[in-house]
LUMMARLO-79985 format. One record per residue: residue in three letters; chain; z, y, x of N, C-alpha, C in turn. Coordinates in Angstrom, 3 decimals, always signed. Atoms other than C-alpha are relative to their C-alpha. Example, Ala and Ser with C-alpha at 12.3 -4.5 7.8 and 13.67 -1.06 7.14 Angstrom:
<selums>
   code   unit        n.w        n.v        n.u       ca.w       ca.v       ca.u        c.w        c.v        c.u
    ala      A     +0.000     -1.190     +0.890     +7.800     -4.500    +12.300     +0.000     +1.200     +0.900
    ser      A     -0.060     -1.190     -0.820     +7.140     -1.060    +13.670     +0.730     +1.090     -0.770
</selums>
This chain:
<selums>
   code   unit        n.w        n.v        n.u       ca.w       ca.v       ca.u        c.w        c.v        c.u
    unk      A     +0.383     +0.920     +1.054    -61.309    -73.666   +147.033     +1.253     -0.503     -0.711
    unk      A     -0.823     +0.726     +0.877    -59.004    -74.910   +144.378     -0.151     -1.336     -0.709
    unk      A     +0.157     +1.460     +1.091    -58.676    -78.000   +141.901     +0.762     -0.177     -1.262
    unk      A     -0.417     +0.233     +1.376    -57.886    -78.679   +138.376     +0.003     -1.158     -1.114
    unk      A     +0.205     +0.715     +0.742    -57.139    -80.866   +135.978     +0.974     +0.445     -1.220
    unk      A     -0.387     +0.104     +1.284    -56.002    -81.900   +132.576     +1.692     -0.630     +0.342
    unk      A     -1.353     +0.915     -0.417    -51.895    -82.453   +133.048     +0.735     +1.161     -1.905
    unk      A     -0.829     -0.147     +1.186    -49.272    -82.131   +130.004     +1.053     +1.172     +0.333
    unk      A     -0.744     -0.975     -0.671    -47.213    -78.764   +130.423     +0.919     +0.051     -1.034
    unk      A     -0.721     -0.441     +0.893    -43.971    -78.080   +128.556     +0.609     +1.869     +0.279
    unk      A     -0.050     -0.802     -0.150    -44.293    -74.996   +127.856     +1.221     +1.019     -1.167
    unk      A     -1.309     +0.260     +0.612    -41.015    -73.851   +126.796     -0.123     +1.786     -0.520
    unk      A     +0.086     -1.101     +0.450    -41.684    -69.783   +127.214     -0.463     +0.478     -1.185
    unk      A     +1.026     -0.167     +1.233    -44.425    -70.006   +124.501     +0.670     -0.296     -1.099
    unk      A     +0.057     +0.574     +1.121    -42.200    -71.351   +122.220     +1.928     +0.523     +0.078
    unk      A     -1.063     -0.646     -0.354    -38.892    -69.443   +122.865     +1.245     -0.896     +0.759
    unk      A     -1.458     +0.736     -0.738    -36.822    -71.501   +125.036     -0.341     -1.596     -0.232
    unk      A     -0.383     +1.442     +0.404    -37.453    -74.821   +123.173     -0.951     -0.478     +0.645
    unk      A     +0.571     +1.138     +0.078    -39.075    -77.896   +124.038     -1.959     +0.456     -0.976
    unk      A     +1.385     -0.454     +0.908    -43.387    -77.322   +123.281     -1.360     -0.507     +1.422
    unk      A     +1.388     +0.929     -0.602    -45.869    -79.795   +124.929     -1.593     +0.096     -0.195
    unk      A     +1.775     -0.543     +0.151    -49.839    -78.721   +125.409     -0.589     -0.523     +1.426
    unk      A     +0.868     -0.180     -0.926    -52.417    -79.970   +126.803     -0.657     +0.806     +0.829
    unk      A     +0.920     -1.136     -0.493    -53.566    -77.611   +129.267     -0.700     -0.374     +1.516
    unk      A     +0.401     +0.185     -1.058    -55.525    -77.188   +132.175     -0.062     +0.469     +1.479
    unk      A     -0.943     -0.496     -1.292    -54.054    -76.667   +135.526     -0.767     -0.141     +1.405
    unk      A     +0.325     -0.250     -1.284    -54.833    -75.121   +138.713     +0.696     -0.226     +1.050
    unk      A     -1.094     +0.877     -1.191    -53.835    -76.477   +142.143     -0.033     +0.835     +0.798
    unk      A     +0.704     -0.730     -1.758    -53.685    -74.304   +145.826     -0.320     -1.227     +0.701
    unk      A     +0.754     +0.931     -1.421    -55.029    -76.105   +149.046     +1.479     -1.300     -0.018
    unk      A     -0.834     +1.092     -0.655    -51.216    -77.691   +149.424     +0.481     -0.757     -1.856
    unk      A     -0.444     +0.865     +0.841    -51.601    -79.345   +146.017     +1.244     +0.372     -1.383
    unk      A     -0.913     -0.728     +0.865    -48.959    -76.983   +143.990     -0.950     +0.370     -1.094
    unk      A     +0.816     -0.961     +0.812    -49.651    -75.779   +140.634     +0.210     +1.058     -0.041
    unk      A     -0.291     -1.870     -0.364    -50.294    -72.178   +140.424     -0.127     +0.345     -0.986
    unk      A     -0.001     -0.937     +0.940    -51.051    -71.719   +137.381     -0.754     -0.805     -1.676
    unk      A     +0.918     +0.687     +0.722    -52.712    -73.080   +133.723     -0.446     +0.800     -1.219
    unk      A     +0.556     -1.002     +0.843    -54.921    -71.506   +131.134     +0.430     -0.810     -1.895
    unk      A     -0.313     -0.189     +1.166    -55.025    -71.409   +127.766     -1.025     -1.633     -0.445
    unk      A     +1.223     +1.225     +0.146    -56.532    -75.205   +125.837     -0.951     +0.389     -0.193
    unk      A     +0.989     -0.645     +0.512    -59.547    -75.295   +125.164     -0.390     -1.067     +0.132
    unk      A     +1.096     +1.327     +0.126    -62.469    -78.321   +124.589     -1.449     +0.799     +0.027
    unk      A     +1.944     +0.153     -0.307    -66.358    -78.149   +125.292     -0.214     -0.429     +1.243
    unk      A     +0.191     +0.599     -0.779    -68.494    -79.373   +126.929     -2.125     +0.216     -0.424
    unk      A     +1.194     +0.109     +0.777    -72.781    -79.300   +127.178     -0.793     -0.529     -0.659
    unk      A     +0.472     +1.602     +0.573    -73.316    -82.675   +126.253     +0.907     -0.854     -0.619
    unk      A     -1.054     +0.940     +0.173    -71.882    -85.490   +124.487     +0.751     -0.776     +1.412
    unk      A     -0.697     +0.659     -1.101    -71.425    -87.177   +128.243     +0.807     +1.008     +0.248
    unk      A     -1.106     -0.575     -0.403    -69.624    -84.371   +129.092     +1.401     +0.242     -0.737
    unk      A     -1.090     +0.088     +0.914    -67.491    -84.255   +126.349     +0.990     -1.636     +0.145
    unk      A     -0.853     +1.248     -0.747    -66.672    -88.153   +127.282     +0.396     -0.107     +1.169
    unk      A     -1.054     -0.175     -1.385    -65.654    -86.979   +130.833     +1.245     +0.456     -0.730
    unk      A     -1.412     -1.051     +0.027    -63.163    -84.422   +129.093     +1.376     -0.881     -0.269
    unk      A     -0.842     +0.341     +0.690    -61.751    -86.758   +126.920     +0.690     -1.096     +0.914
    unk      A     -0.439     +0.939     -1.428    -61.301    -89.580   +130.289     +0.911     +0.753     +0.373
    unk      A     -1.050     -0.472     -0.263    -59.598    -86.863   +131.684     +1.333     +0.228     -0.560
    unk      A     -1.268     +0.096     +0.971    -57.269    -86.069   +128.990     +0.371     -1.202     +0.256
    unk      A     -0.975     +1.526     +0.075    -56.411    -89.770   +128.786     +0.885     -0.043     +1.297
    unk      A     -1.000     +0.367     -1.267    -55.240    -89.569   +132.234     +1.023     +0.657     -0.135
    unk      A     -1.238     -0.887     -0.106    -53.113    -86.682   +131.860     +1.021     -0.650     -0.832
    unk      A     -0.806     +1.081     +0.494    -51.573    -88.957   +129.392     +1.106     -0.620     +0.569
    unk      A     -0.501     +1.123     -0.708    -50.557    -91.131   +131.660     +0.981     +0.754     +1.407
    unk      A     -0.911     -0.816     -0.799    -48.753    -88.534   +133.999     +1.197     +0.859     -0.727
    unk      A     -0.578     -0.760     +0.533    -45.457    -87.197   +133.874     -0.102     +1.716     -0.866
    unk      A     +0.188     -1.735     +0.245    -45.254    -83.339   +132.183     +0.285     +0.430     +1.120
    unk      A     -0.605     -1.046     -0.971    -44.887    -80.620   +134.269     +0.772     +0.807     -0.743
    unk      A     -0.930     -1.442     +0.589    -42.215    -77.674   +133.690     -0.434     +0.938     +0.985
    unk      A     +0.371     -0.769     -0.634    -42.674    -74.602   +133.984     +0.604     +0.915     +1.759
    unk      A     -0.236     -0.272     -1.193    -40.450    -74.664   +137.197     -0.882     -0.548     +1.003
    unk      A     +0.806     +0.665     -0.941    -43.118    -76.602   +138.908     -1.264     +0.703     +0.770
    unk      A     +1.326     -0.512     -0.609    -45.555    -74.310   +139.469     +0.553     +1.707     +0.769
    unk      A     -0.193     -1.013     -0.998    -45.910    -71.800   +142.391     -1.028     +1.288     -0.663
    unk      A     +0.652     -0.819     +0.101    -47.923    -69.023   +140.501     -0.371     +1.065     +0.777
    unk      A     +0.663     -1.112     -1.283    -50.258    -66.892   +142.103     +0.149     +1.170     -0.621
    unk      A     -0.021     -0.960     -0.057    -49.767    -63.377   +142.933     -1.014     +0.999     +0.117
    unk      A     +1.444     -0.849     -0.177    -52.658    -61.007   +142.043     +0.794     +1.607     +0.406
    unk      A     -0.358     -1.179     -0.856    -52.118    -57.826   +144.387     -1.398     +0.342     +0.843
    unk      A     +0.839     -0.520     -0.908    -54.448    -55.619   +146.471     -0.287     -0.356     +1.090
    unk      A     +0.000     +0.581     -0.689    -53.025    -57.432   +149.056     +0.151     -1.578     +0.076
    unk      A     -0.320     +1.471     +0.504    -53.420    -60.802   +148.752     +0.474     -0.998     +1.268
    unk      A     -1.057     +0.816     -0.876    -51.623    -63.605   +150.944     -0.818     -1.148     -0.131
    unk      A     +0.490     +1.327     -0.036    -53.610    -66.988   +151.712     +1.519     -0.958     -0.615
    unk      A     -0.804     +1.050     +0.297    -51.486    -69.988   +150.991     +1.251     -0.268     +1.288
    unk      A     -0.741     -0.173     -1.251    -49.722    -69.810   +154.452     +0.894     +1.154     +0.133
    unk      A     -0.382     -1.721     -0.058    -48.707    -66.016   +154.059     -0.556     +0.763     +0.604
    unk      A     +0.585     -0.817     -0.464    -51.182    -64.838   +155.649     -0.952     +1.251     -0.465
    unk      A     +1.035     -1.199     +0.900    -52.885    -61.080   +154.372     -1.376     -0.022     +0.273
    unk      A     +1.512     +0.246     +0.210    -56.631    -61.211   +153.604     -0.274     +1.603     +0.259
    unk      A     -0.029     -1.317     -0.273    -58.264    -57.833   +154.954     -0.900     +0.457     -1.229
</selums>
């Protein structure tokens, strides 16, 4: 199981080296690392849900950025590795 939220990424690759802040939405492993974050995006099926999104956003607000040294990205392979290092058969 994973977890995600709305955190502020400076995403420096996207923007050749420089300084380039986006909202995005970020994936956690079990020990709380980010692994990884997708591309923005907004919806939602309802207006309430659309006033969760935007709660969330506000929080991310309120948290430092991340860089992109912060995150432990996951390794997609045949063999895959739990979070421990352990191989999945």
């Amino acid at each position: 199981m994973f977890t995600w939220n709305y955190r502020v990424v400076n995403d420096r690759r996207g923007n050749g080296g420089e300084d380039w802040y986006v909202l995005q939405e970020v994936v956690y492993n079990k020990k709380g690392e980010p692994t990884g974050y997708s591309t923005p995006c907004l919806g939602s099926e309802d207006m309430e849900g659309m006033h969760e999104v935007w709660e969330m956003m506000q929080h991310a607000m309120e948290l430092p950025p991340l860089q992109e040294e912060d995150f432990n990205f996951i390794r997609v392979s045949d063999d895959e590795e739990d979070d421990d290092g352990n191989q999945s058969d």
